[in-house]
N, C-alpha and C positions, 0 to 999 in steps of 0.2 A: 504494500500500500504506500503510496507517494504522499508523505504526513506536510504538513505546515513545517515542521522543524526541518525537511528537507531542501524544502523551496529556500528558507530563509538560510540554511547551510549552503547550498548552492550562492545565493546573493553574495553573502561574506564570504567566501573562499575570492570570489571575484574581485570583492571591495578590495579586499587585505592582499589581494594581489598585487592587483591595479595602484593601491597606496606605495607600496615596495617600487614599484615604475616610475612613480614619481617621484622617491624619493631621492633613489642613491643612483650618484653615478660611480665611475672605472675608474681606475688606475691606468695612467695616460691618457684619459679622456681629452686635456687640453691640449696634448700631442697629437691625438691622434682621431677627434674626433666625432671617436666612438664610446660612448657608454657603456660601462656594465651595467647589467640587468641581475635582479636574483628577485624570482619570481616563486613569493612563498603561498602555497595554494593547500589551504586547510581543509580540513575536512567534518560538514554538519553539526557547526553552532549557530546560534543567536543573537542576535543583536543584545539580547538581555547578560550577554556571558562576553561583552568587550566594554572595554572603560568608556572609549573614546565613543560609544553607541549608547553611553547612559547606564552602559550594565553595571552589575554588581560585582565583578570580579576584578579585581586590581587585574590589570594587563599593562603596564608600562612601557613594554618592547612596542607593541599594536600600536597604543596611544602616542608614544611618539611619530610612527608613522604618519598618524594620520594630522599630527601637528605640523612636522615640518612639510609634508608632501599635501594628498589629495584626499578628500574624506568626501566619500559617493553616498549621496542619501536618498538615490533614487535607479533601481538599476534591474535590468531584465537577465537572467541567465537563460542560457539556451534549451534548457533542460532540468527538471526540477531532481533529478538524479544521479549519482556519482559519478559512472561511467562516461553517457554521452555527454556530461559537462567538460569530465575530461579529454574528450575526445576533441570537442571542440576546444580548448583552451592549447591543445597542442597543435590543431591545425589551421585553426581559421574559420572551421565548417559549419553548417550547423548536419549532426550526425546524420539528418534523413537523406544527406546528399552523401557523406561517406561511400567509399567504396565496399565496404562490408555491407551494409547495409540493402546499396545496391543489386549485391548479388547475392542476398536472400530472400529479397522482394520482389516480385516482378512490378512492372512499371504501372500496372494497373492496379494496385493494391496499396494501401498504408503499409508503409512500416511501423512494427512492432519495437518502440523503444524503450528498451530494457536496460539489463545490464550487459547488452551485447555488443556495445559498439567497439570491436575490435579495429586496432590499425595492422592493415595488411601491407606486405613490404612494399618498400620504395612509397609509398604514399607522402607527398609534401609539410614537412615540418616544420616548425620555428626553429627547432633545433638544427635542420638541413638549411634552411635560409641564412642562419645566422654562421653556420661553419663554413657556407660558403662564402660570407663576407669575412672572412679572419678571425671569426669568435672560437675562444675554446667554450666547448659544451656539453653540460654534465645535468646529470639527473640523481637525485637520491631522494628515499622515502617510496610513498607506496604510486602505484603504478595503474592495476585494474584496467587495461585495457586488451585483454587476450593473453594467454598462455602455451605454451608449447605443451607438447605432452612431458610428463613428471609423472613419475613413479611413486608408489605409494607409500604410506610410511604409517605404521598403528600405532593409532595415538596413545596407547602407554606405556611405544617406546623411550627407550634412557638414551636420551640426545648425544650422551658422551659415552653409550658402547659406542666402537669404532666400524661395524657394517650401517649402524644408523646413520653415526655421524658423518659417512662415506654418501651414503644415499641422499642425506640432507644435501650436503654441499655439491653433491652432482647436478639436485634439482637448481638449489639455485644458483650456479653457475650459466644454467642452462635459459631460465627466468632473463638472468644480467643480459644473456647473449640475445635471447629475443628484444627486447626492449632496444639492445645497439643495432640490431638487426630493421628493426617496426618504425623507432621513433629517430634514427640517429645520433642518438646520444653517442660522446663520445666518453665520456667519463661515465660510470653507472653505479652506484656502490649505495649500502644499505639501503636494500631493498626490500618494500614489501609488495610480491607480487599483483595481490587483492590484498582483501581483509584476512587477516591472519587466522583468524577458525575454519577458513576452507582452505586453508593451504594445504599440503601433505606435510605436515612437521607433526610431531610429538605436542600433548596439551601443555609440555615442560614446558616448551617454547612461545607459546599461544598468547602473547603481550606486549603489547605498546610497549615502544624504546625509544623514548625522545633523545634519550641522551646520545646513542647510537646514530640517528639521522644529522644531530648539529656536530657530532664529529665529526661524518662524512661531509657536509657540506662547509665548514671548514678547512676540513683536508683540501678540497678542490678549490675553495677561492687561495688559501697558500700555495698550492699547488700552480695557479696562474692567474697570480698576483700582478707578472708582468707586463699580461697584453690582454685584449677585451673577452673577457669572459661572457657565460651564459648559465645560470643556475637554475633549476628548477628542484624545487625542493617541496616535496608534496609530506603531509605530515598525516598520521594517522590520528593524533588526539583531534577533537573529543568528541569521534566516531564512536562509538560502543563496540565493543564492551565494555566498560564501568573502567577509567582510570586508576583508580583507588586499585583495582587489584593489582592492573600492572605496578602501581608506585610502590607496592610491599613486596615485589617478586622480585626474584634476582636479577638483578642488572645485568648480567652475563648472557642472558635467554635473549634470542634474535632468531628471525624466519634463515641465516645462514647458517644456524647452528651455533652452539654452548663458546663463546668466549673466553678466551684465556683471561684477561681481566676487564672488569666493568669499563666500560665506556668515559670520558671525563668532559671535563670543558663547559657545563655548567651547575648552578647550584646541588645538591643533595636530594635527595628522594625526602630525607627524613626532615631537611630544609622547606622541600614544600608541602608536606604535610603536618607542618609547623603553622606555617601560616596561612594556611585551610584552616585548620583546627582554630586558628586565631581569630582571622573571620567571621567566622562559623557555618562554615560550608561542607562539615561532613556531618552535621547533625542529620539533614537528608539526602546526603548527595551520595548514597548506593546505588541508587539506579543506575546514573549514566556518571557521577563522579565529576560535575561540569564545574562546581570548585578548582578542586586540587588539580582537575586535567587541564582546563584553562592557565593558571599559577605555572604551571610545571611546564605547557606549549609556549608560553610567553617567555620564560626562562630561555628556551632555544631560541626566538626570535630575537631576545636581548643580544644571547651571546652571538648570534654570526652580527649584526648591527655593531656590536664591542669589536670584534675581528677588521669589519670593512675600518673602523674607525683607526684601529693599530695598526693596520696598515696602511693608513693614508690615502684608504680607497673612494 
């Protein structure tokens, strides 16, 4: 069922984009330019659950976005659903024209838009426009837009016997290459291929990992620091399932498999369930966790925003 809170997560993933594009530019930009882009595309909140929207949840990293850049209070997405919004956010389209789509509809019939809107190869990208103009261009976070075939994996297997943990990292190796394959990304690291409960991984692994996603997209803005980059950075909070559980699970657990150690680079797990509790946002927030998930997404969006800034991007 396509909820109100979908529609309104669709809008702000857009907002909180589009804000990020207005904000920051590159490193060498006045050499050369050209602009970085880091284009952060959230996933299924509210306008009640951002600062700078009136919400209740301290958001800081958001709120400055939307102070120094562009604050949209009025905005259509193409799609009141995760998939074909992503679809189009990576191409341009709006999905009923996609080539997928295409050729599972004949021309005399609606298309059915689900969560099918897969990108089939070589199909035109912001990612392939942008490396063709000299951008380096990278993706991390979660993905949903088609899968290769992946092997199975039962869910209560132990992530770190060594035939699982072989099997894990087969699939998503295989996930990373499709996506360089679909979308041209040239960089692709912490990934989540969908929503992490249909993945093939063990339930070990089955948790949001904020901290995971802003290392990788960290790693890549250091990484090419020196000429115009392209980031996309798609985040799975504060999609459901309920943050609060990920924030108590081990930090080690990710859809690539069991971590040698926790992820770093911004605050503490037990730091933002501090100041949730402070708040007072877990007195009800089991359900979906829109407190501490919020607190703890905004964390990441602080630190890559602290990064561009230490490096004088």
């Amino acid at each position: 069922m396509v909820t109100r809170d979908a529609v309104r997560g669709a809008f702000l993933l857009s907002v909180l984009a589009l804000g990020v594009l207005a904000t920051l530019e590159v490193a060498g930009a006045a050499a050369t330019g050209r602009p970085n882009v880091v284009f952060i595309y959230t996933d299924d909140h509210e306008f009640s659950e951002v600062g700078c929207y009136g919400g209740q949840v301290a958001t800081p990293g958001m709120d400055r976005l939307a102070a120094e850049g562009v604050r949209f209070t009025r905005f259509y997405p193409s799609a009141s659903i995760c998939t074909p919004s992503r679809y189009t956010a990576l191409t341009g389209r709006y999905v009923s024209r996609g080539a997928a789509m295409q050729e599972r509809f004949p021309s005399n019939a609606p298309p059915l838009i689900l969560w099918n809107a897969s990108l089939l190869p070589d199909e035109f990208t912001v990612a392939r426009a942008l490396e063709a103009n000299g951008y380096a261009t990278g993706m991390v976070g979660k993905w949903h837009n088609g899968l290769p075939p992946l092997e199975k994996v039962a869910p209560d297997a132990d992530p770190r016997d060594p035939a699982t943990a072989a099997t894990i990292a087969e699939n998503y190796r295989r996930i990373c290459d499709f996506i360089r394959e679909r979308a041209g990304f040239s960089y692709v690291e912490c990934i989540y291929g969908e929503n992490f409960e249909w993945l093939p991984i063990p339930e070990a692994l089955q948790f949001h990992n904020q901290e995971w996603l802003t290392q990788g997209a960290v790693a890549f803005i250091e990484k090419n620091r020196e000429h115009p980059f392209f980031l996309y950075l798609a985040t799975t909070v504060p999609h459901a399932p309920s943050a609060l559980l990920s924030l108590k699970a081990d930090p080690r657990a990710t859809p690539a498999g069991w971590l040698d150690e926790p992820p770093r680079g911004q605050p503490a797990r037990e730091d933002v369930l501090r100041r949730a509790e402070a708040a007072g946002f877990l007195k009800d927030d089991s359900a979906k966790g829109t407190g501490a998930g919020m607190a703890w997404l905004d964390d990441g969006v602080r630190a890559v925003l602290e990064k561009l800034d230490a490096l004088g991007l």
